[in-house]
ZADO-1210 file (C-alpha; in nm, 4 decimals, padded with zeros to 6 digits):
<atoms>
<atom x="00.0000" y="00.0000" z="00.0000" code="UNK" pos="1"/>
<atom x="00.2788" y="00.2490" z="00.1144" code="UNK" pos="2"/>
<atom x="00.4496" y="00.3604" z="-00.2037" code="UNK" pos="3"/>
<atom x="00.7141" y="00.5812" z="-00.0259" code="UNK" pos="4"/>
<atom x="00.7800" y="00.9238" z="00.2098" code="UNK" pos="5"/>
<atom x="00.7251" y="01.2804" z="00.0638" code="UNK" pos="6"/>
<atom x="00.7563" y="01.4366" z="00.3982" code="UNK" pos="7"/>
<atom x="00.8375" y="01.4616" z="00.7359" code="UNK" pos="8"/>
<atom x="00.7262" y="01.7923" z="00.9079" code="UNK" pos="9"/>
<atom x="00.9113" y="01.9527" z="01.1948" code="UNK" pos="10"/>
<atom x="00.7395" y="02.1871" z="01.4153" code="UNK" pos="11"/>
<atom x="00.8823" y="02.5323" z="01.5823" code="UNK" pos="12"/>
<atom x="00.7280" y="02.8395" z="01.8008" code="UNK" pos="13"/>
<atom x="00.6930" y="03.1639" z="01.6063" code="UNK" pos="14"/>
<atom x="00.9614" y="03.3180" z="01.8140" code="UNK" pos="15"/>
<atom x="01.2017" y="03.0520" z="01.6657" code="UNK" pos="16"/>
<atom x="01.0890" y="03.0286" z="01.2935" code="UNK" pos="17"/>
<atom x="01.3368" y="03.2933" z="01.1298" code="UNK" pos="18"/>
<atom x="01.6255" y="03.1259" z="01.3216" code="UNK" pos="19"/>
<atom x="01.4510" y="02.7862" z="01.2248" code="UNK" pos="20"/>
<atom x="01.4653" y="02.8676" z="00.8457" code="UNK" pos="21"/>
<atom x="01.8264" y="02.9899" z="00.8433" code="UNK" pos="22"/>
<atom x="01.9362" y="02.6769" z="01.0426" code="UNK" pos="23"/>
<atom x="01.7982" y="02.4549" z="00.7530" code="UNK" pos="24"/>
<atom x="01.8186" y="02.6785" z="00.4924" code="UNK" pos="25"/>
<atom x="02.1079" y="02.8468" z="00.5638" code="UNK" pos="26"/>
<atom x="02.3762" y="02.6456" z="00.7561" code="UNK" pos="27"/>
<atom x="02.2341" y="02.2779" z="00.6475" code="UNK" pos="28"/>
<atom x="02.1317" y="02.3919" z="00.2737" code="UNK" pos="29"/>
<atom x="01.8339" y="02.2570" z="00.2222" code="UNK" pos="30"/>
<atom x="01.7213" y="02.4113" z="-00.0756" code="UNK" pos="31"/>
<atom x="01.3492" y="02.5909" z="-00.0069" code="UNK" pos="32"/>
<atom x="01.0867" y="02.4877" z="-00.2145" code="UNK" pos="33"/>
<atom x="00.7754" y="02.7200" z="-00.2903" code="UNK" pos="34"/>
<atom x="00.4401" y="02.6406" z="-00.1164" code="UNK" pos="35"/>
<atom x="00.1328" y="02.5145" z="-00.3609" code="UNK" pos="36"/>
<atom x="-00.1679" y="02.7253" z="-00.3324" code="UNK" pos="37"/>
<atom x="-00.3682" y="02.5987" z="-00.1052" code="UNK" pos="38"/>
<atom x="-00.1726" y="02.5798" z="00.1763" code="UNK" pos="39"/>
<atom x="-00.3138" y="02.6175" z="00.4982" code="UNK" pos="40"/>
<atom x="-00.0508" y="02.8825" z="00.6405" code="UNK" pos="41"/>
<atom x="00.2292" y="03.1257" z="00.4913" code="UNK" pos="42"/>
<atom x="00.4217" y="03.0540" z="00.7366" code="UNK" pos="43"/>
<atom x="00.7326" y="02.8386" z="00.8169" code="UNK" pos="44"/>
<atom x="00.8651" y="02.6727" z="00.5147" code="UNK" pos="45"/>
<atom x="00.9807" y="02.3508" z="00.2773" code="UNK" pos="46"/>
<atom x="01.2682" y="02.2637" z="00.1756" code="UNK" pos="47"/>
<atom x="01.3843" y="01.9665" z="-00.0467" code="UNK" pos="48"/>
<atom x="01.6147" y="01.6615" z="00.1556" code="UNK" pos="49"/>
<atom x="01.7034" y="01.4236" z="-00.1559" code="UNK" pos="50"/>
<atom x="01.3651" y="01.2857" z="-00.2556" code="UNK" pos="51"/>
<atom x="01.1744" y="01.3656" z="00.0585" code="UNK" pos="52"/>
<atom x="01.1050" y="01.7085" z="00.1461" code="UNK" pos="53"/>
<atom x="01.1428" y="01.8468" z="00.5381" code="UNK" pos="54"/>
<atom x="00.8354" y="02.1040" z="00.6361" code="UNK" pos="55"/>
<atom x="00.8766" y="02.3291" z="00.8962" code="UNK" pos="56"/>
<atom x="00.5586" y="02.4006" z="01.0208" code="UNK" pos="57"/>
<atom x="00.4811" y="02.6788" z="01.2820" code="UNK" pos="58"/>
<atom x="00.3193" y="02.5708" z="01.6310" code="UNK" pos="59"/>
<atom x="00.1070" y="02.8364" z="01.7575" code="UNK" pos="60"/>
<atom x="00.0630" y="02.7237" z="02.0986" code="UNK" pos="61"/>
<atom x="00.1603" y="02.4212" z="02.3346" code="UNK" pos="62"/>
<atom x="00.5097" y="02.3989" z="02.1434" code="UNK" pos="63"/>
<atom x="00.6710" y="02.0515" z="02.2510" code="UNK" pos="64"/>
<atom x="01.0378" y="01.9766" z="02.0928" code="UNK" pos="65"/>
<atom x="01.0774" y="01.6478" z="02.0142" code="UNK" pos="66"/>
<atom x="01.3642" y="01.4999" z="02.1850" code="UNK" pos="67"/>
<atom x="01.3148" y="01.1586" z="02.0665" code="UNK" pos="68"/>
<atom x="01.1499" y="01.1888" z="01.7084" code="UNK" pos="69"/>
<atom x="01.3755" y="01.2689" z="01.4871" code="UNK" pos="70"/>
<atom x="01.4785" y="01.3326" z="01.1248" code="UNK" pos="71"/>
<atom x="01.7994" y="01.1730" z="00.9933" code="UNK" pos="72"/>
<atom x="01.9836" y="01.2794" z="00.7522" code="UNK" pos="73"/>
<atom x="02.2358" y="01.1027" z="00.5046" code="UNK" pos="74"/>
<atom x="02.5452" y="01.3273" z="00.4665" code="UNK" pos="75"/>
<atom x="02.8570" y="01.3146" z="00.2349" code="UNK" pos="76"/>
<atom x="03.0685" y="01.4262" z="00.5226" code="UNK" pos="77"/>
<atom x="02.9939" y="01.3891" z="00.8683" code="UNK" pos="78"/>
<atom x="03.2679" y="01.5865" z="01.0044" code="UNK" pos="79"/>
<atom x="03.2133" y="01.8560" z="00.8220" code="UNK" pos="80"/>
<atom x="02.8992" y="01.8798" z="00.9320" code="UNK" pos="81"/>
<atom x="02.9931" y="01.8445" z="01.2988" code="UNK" pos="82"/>
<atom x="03.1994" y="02.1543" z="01.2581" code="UNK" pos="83"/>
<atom x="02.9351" y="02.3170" z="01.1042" code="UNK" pos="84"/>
<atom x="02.6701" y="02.2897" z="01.3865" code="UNK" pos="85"/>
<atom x="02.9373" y="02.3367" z="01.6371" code="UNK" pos="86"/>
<atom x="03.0731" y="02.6554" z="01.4925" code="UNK" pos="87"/>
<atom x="02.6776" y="02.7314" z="01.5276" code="UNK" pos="88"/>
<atom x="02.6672" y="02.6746" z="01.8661" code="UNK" pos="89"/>
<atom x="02.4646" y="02.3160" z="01.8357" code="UNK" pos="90"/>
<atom x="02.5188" y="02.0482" z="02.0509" code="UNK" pos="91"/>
<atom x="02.6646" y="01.6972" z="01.8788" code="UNK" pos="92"/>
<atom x="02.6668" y="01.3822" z="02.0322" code="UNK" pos="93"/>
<atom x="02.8092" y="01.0647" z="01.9363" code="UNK" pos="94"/>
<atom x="02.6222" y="00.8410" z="01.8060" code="UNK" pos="95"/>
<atom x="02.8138" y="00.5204" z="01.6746" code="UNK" pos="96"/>
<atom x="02.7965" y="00.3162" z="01.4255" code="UNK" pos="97"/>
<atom x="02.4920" y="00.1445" z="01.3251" code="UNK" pos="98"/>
<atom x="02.3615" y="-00.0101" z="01.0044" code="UNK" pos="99"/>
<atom x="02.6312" y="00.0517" z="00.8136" code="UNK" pos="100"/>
<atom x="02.6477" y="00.4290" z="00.9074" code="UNK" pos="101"/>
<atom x="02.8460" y="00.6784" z="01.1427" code="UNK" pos="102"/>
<atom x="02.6063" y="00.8847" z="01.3228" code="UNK" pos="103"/>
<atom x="02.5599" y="01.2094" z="01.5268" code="UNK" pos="104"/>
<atom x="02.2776" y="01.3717" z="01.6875" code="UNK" pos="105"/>
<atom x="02.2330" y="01.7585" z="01.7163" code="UNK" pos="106"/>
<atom x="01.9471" y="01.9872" z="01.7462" code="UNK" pos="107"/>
<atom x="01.7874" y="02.2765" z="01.5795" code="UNK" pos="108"/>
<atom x="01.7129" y="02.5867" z="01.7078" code="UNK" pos="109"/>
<atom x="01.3949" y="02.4807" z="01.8397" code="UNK" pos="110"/>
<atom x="01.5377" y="02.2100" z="02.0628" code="UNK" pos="111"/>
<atom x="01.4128" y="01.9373" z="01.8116" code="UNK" pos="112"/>
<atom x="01.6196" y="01.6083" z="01.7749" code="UNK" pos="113"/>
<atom x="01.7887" y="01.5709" z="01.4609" code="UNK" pos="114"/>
<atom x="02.0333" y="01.2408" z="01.3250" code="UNK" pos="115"/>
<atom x="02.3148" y="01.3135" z="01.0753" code="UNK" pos="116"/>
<atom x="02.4413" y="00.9606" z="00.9221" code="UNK" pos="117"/>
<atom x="02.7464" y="00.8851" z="00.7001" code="UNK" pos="118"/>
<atom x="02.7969" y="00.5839" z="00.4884" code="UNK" pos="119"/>
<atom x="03.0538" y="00.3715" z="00.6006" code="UNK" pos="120"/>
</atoms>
């Protein structure tokens, strides 16, 4: 039945959303994609991840990180991208090797859990 992802969603407060968008747009380089008409709200973003896309959607009120859910990412090169989000000021743990794949975790500006994995 399940043919595939199109996209995970990420949510933020409105306080964080510009630093939000710059963190994914800016330091991680997600490309931004344009919202179809008929979206519900103008604000927060998309942004294309390989062949899924990441949303960042805007919560209004009762704003929860998520400190277990997480998106993971597949990166060329994993320590480059540790000394990005450390020269931002993110936090990066170790995460080991598993399936085949070096891994860190980090978080965005929000406080939401996000996985950055490396082919072996």
């Amino acid at each position: 039945m399940i043919r595939g992802v199109d996209h995970v969603q990420v949510a933020v407060p409105p306080a964080l959303e510009n630093a939000a968008l710059r963190f994914y747009g800016g330091l991680l380089g997600l490309p931004r994609l344009p919202k179809p008409e008929g979206t519900e709200d103008a604000r927060g973003a998309w942004f294309a991840a390989g062949n899924v896309q990441l949303h960042v959607g805007i919560q209004l009120q009762g704003f929860a990180a998520a400190t277990k859910a997480h998106v993971g990412f597949v990166v060329e090169d994993l320590e480059r991208m540790k000394a990005l989000l450390k020269g931002d000021g993110r936090p990066v743990k170790d995460g080991g090797v598993i399936s085949g794949f070096r891994r860190v975790f980090s978080e965005d500006p929000a406080g939401n859990r996000l996985e950055f994995l490396q082919p072996l």
